[in-house]
mmCIF file of the N, C-alpha and C atoms, coordinates in Angstrom:
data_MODEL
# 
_entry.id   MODEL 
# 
loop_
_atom_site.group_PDB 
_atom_site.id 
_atom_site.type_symbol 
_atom_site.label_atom_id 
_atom_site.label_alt_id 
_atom_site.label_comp_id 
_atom_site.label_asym_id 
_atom_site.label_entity_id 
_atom_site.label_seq_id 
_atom_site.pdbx_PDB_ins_code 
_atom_site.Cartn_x 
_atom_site.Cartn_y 
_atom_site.Cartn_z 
_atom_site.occupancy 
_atom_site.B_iso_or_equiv 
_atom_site.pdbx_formal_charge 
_atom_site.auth_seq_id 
_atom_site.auth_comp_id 
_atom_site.auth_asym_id 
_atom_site.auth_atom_id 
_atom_site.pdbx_PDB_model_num 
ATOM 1   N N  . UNK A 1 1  ? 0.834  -1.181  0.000  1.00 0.00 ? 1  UNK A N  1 
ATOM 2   C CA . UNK A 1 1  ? 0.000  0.000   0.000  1.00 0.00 ? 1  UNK A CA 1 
ATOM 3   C C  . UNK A 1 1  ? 0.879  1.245   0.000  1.00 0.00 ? 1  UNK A C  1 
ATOM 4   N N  . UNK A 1 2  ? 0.629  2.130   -1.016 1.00 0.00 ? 2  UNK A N  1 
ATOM 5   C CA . UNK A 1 2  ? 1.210  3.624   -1.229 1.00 0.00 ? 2  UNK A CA 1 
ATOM 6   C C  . UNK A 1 2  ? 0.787  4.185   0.417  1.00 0.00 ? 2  UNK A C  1 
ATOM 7   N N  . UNK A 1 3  ? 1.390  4.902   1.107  1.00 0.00 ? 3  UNK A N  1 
ATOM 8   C CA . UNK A 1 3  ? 0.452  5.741   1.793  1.00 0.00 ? 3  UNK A CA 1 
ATOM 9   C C  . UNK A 1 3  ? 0.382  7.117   1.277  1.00 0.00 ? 3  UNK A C  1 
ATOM 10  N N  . UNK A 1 4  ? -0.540 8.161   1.112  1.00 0.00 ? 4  UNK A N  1 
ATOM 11  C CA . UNK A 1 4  ? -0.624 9.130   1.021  1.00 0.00 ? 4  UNK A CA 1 
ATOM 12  C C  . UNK A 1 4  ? -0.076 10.122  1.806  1.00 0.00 ? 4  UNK A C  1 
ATOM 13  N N  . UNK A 1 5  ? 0.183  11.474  1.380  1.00 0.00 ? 5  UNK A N  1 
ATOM 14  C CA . UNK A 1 5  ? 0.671  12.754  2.232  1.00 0.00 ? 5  UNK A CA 1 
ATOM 15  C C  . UNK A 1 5  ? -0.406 12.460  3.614  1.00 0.00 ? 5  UNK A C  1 
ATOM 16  N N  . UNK A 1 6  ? -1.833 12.706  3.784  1.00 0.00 ? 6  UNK A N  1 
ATOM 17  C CA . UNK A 1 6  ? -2.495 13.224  4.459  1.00 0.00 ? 6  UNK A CA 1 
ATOM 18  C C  . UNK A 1 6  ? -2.276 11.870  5.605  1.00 0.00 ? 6  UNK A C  1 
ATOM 19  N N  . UNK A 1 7  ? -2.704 10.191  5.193  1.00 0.00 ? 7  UNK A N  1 
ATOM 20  C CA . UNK A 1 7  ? -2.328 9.274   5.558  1.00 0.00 ? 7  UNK A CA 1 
ATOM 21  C C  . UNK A 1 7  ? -1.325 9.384   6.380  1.00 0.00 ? 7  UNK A C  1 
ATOM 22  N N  . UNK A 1 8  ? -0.277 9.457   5.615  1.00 0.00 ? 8  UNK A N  1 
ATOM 23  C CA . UNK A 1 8  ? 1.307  9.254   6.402  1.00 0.00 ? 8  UNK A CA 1 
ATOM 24  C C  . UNK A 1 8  ? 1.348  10.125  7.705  1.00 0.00 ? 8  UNK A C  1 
ATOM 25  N N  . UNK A 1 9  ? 0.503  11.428  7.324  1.00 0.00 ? 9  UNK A N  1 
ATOM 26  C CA . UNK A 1 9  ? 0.426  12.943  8.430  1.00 0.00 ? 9  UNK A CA 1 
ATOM 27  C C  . UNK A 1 9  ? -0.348 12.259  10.047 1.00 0.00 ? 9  UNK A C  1 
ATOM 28  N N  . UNK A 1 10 ? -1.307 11.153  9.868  1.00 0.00 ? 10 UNK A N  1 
ATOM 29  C CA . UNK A 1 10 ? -2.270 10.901  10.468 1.00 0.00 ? 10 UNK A CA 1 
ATOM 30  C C  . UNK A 1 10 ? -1.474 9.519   11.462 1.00 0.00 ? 10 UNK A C  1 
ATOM 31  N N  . UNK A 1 11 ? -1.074 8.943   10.433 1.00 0.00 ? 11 UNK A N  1 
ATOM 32  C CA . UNK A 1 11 ? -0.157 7.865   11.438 1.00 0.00 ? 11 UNK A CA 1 
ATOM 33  C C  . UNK A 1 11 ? 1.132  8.572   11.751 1.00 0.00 ? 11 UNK A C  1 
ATOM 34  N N  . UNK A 1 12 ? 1.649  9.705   11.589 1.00 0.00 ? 12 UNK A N  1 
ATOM 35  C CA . UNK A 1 12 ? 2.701  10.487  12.747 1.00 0.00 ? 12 UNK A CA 1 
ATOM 36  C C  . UNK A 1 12 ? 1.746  10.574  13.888 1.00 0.00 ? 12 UNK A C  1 
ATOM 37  N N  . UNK A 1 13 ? 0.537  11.141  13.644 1.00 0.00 ? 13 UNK A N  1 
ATOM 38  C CA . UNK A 1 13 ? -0.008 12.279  14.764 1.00 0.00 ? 13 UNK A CA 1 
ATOM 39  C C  . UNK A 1 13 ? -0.221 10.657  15.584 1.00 0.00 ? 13 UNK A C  1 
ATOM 40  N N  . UNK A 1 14 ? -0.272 9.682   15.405 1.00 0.00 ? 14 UNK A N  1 
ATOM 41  C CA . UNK A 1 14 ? -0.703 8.490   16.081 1.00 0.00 ? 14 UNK A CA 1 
ATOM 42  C C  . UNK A 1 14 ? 0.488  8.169   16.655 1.00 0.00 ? 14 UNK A C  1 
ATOM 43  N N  . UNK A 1 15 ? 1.604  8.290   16.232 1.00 0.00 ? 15 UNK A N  1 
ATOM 44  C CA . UNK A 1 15 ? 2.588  7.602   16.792 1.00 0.00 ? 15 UNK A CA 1 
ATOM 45  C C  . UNK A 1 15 ? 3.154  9.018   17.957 1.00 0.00 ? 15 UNK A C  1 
ATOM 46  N N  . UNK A 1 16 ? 3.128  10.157  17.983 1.00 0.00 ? 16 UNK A N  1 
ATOM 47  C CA . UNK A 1 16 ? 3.542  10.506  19.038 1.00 0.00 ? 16 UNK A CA 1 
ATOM 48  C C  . UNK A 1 16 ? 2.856  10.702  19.779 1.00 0.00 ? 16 UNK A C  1 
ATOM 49  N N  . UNK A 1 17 ? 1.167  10.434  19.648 1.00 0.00 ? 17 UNK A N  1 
ATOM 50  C CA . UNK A 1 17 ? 0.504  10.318  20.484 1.00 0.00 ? 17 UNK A CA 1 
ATOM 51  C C  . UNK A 1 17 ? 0.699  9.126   21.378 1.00 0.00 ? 17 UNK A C  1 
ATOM 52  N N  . UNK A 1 18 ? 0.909  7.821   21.174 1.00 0.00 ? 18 UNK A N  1 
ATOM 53  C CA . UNK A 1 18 ? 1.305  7.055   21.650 1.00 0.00 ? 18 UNK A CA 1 
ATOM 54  C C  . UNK A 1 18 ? 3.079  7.251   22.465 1.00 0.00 ? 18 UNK A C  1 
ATOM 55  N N  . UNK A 1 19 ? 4.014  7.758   22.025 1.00 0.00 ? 19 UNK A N  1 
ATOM 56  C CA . UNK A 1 19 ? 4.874  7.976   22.696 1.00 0.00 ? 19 UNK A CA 1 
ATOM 57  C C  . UNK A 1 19 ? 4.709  8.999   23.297 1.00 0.00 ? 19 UNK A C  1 
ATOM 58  N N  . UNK A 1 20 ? 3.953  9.967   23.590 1.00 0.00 ? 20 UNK A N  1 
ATOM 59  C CA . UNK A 1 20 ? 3.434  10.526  24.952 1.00 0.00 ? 20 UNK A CA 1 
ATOM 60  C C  . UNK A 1 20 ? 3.031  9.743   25.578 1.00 0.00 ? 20 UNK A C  1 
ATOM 61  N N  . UNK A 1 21 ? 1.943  8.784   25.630 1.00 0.00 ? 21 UNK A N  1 
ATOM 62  C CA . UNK A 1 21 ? 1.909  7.790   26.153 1.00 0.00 ? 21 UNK A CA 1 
ATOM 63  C C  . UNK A 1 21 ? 2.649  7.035   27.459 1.00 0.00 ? 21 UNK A C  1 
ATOM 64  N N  . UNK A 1 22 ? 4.165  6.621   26.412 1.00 0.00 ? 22 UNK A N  1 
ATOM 65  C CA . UNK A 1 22 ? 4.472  5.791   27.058 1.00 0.00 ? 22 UNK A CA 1 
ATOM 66  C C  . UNK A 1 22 ? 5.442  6.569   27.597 1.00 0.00 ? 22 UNK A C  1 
ATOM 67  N N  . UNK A 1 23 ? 5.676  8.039   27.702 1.00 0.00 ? 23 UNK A N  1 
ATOM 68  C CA . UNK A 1 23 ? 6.458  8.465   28.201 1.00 0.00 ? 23 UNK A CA 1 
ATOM 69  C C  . UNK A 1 23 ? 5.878  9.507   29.504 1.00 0.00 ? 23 UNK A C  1 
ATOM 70  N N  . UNK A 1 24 ? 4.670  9.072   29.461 1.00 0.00 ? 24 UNK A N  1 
ATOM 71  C CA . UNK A 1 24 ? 3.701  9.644   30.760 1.00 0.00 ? 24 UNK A CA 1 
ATOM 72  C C  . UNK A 1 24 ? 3.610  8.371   31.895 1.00 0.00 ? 24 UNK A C  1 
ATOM 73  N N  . UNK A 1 25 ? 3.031  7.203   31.238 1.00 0.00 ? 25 UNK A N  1 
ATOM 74  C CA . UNK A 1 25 ? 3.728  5.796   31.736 1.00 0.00 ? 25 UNK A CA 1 
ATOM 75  C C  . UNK A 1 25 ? 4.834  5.799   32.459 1.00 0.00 ? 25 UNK A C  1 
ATOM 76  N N  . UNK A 1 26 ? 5.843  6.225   31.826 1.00 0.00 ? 26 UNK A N  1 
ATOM 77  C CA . UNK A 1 26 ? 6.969  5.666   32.877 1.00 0.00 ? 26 UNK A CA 1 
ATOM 78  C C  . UNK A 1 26 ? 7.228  6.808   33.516 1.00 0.00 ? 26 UNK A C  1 
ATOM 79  N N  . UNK A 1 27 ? 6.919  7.809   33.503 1.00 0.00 ? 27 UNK A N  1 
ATOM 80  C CA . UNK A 1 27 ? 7.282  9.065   34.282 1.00 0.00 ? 27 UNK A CA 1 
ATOM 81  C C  . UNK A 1 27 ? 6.411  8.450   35.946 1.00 0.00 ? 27 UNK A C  1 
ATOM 82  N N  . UNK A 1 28 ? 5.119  8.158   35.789 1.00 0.00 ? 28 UNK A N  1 
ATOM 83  C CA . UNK A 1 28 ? 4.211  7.457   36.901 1.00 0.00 ? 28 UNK A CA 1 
ATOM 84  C C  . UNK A 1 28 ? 4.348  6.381   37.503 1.00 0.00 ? 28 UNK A C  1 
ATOM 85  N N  . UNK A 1 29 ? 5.144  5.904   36.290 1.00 0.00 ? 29 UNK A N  1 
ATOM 86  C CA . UNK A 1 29 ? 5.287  4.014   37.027 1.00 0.00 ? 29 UNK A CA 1 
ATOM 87  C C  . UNK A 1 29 ? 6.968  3.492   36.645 1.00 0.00 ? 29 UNK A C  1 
ATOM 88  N N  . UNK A 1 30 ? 7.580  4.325   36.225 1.00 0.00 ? 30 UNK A N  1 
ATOM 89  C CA . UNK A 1 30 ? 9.088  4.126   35.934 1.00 0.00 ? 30 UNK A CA 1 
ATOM 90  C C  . UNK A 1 30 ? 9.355  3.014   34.872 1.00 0.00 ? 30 UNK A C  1 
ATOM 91  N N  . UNK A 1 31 ? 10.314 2.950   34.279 1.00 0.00 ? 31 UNK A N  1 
ATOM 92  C CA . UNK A 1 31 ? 10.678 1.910   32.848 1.00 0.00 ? 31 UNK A CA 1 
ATOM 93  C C  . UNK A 1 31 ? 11.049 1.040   33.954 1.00 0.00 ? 31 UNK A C  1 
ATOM 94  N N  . UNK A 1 32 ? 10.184 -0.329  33.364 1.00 0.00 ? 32 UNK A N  1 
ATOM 95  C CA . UNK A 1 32 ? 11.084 -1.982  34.033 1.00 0.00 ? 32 UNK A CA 1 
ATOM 96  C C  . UNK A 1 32 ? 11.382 -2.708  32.452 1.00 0.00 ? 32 UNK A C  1 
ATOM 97  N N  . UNK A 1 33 ? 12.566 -2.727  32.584 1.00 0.00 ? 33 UNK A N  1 
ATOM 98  C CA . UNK A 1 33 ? 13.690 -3.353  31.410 1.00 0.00 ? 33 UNK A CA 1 
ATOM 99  C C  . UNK A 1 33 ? 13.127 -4.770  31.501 1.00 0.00 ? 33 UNK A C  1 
ATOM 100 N N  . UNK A 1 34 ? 12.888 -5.179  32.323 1.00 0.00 ? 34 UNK A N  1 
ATOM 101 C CA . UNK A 1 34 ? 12.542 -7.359  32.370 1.00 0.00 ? 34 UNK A CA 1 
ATOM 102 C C  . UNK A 1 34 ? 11.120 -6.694  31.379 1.00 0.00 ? 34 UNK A C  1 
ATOM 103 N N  . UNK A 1 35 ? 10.032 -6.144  31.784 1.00 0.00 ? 35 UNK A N  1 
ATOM 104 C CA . UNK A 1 35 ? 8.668  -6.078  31.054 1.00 0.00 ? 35 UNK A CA 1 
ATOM 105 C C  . UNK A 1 35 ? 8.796  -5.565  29.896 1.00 0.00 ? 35 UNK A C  1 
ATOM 106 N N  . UNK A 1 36 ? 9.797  -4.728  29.169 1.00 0.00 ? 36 UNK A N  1 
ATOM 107 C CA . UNK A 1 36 ? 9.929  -4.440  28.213 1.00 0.00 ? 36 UNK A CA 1 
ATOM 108 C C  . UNK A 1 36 ? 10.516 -5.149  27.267 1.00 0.00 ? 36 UNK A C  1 
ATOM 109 N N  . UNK A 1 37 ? 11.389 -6.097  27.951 1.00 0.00 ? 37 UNK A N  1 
ATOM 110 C CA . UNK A 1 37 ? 12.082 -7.476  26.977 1.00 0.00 ? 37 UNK A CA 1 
ATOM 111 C C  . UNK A 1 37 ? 11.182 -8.383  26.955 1.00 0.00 ? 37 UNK A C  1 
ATOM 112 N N  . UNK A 1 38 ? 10.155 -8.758  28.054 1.00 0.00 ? 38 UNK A N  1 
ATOM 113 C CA . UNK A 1 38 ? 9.189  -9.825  27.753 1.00 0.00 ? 38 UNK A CA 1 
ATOM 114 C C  . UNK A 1 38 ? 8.153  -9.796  28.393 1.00 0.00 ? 38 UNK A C  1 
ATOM 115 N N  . UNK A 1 39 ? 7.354  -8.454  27.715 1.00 0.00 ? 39 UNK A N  1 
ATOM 116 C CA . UNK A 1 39 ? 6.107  -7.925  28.060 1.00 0.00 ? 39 UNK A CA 1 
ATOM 117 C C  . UNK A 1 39 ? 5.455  -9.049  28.633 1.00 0.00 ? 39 UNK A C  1 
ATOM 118 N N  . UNK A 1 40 ? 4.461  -8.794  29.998 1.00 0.00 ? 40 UNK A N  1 
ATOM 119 C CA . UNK A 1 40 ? 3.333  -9.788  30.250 1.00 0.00 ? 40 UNK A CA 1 
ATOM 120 C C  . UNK A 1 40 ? 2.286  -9.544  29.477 1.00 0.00 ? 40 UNK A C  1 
ATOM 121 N N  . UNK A 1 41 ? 1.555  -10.347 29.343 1.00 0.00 ? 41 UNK A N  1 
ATOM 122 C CA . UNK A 1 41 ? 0.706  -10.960 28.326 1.00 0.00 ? 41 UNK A CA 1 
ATOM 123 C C  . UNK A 1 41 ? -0.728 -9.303  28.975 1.00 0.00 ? 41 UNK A C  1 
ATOM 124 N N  . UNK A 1 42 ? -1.002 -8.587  28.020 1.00 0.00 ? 42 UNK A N  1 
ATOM 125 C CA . UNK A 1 42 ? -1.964 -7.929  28.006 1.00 0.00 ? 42 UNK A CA 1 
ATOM 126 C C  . UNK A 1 42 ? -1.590 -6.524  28.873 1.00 0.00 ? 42 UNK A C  1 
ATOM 127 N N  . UNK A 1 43 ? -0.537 -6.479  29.212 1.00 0.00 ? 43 UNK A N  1 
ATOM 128 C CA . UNK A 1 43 ? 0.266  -5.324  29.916 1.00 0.00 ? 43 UNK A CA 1 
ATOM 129 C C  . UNK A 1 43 ? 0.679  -3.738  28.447 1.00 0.00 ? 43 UNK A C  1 
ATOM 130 N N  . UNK A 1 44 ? 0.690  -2.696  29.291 1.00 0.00 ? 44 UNK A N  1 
ATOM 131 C CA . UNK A 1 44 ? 0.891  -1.598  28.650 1.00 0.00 ? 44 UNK A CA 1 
ATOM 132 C C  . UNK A 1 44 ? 1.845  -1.933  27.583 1.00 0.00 ? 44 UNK A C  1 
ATOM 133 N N  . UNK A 1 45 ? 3.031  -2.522  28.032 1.00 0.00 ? 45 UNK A N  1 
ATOM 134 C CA . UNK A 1 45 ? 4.116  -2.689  27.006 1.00 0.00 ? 45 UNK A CA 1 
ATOM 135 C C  . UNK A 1 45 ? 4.072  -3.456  26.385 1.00 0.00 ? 45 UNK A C  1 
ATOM 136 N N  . UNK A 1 46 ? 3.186  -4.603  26.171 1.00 0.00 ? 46 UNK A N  1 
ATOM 137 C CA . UNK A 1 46 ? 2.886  -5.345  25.230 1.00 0.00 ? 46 UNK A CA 1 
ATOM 138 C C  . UNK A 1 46 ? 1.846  -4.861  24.297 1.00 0.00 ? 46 UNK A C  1 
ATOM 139 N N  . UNK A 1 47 ? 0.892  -3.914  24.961 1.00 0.00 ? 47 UNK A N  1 
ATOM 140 C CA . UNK A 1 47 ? 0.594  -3.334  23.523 1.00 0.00 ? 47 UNK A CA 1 
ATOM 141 C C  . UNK A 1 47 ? 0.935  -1.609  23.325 1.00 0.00 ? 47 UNK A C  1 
ATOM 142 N N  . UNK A 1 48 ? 1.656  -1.067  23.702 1.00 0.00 ? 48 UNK A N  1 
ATOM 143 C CA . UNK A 1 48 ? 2.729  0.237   23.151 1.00 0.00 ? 48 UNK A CA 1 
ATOM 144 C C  . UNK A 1 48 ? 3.150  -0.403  21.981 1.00 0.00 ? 48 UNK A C  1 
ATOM 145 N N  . UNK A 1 49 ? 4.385  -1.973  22.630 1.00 0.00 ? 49 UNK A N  1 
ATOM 146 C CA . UNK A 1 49 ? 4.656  -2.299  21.405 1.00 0.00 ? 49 UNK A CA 1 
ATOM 147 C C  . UNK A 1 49 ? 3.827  -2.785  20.107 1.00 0.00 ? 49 UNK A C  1 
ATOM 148 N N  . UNK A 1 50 ? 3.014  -3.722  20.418 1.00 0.00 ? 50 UNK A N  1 
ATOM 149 C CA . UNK A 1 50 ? 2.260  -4.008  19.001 1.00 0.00 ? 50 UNK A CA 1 
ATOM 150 C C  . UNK A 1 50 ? 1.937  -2.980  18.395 1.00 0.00 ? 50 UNK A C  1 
ATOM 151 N N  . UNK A 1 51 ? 1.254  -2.130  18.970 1.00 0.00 ? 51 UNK A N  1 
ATOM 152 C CA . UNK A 1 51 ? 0.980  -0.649  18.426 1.00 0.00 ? 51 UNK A CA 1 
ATOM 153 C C  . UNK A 1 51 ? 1.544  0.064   17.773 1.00 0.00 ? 51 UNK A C  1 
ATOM 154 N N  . UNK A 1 52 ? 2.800  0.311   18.350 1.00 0.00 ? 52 UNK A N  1 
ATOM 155 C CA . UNK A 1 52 ? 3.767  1.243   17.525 1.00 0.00 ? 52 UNK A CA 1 
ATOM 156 C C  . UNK A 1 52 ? 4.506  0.647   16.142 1.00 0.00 ? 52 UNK A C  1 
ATOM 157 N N  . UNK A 1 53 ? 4.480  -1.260  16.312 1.00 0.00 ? 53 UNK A N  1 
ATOM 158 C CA . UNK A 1 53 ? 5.319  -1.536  15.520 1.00 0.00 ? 53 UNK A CA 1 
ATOM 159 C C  . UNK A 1 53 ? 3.738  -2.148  14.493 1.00 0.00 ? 53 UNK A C  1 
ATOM 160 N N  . UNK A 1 54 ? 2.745  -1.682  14.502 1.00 0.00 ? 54 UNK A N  1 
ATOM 161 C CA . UNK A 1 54 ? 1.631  -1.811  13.444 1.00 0.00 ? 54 UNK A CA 1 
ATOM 162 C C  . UNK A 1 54 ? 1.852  -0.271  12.732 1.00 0.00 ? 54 UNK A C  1 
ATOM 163 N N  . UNK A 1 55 ? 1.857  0.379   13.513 1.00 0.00 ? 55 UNK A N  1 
ATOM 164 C CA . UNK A 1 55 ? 2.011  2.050   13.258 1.00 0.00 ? 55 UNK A CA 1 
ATOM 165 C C  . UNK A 1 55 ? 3.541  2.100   12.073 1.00 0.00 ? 55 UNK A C  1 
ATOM 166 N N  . UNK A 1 56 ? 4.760  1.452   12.767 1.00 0.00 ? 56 UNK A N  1 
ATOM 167 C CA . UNK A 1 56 ? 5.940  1.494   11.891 1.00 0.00 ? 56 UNK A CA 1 
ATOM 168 C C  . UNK A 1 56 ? 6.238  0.404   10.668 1.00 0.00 ? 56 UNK A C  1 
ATOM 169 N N  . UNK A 1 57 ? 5.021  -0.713  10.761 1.00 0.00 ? 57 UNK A N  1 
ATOM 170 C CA . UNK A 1 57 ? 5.215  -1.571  9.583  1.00 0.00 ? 57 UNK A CA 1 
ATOM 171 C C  . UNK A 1 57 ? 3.914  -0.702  8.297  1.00 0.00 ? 57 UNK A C  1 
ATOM 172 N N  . UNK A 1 58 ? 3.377  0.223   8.771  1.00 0.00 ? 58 UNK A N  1 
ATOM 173 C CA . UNK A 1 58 ? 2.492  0.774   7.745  1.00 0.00 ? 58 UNK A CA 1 
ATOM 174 C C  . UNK A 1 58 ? 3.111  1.825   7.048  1.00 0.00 ? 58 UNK A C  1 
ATOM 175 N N  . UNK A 1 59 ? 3.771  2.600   7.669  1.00 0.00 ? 59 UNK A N  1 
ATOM 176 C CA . UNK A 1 59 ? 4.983  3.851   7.724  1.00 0.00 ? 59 UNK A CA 1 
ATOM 177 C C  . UNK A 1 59 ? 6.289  3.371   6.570  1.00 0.00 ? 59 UNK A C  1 
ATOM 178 N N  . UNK A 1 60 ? 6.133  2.317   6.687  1.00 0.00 ? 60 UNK A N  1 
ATOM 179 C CA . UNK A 1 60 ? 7.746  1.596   6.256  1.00 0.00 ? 60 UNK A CA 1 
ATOM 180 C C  . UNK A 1 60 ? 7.357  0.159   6.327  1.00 0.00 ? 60 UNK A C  1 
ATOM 181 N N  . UNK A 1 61 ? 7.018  -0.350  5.139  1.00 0.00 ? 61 UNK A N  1 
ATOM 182 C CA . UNK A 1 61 ? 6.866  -1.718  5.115  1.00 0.00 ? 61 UNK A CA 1 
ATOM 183 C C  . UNK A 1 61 ? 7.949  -2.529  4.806  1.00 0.00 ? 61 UNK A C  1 
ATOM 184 N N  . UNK A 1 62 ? 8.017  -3.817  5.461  1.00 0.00 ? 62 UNK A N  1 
ATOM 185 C CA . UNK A 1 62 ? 9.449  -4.267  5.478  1.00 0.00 ? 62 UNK A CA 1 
ATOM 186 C C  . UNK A 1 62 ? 9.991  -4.702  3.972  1.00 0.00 ? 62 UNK A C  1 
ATOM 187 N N  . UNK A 1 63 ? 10.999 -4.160  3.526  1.00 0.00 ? 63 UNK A N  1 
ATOM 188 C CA . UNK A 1 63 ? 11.100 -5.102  2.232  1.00 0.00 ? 63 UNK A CA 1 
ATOM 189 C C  . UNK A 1 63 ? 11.089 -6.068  1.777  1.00 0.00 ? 63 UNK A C  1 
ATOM 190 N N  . UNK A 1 64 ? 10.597 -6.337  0.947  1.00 0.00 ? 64 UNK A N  1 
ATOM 191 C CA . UNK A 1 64 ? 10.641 -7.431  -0.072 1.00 0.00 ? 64 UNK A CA 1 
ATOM 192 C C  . UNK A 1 64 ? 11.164 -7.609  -1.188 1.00 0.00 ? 64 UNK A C  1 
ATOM 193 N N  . UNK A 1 65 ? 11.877 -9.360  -1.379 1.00 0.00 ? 65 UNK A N  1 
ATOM 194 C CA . UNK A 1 65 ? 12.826 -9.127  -2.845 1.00 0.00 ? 65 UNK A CA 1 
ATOM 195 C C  . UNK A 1 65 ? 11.788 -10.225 -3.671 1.00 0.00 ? 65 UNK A C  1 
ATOM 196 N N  . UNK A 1 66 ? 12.130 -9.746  -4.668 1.00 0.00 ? 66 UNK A N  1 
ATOM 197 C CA . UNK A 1 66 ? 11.360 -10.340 -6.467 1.00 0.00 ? 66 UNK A CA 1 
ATOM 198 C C  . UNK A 1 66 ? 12.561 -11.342 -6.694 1.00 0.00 ? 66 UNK A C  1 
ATOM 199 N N  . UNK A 1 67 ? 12.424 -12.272 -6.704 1.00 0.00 ? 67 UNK A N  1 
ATOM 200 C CA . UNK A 1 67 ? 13.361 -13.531 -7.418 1.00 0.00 ? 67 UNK A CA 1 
ATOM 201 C C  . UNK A 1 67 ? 12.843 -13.419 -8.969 1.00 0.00 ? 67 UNK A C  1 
# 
């Protein structure tokens, strides 16, 4: 999928909305390095991450090669 100017504008405004987020998060509850390497199942940092990295595989889709 192409993304568009306005598109692409809309998933920024999403992604630093979300890293406010997680940077209000840990300001309240402090970064734990163990939960961030292996998020518990349904915890903030397990979905920051899915989130952000749905947000950065739409932004930048991973490449692909043509044989």
């Amino acid at each position: 999928m192409i993304a568009t100017s306005k598109h692409f504008n809309e998933l920024s405004a999403k992604r630093i909305i979300l890293q406010n987020t997680f940077k209000d998060h840990t300001k309240v509850n402090g970064f734990s390095y163990k939960d961030w390497i292996n998020p518990p199942a349904g915890s903030f940092y397990e979905k920051y991450k899915k989130e952000l990295d749905e947000i950065n595989n739409e932004m930048a889709p991973p490449l692909t090669y043509q044989s």
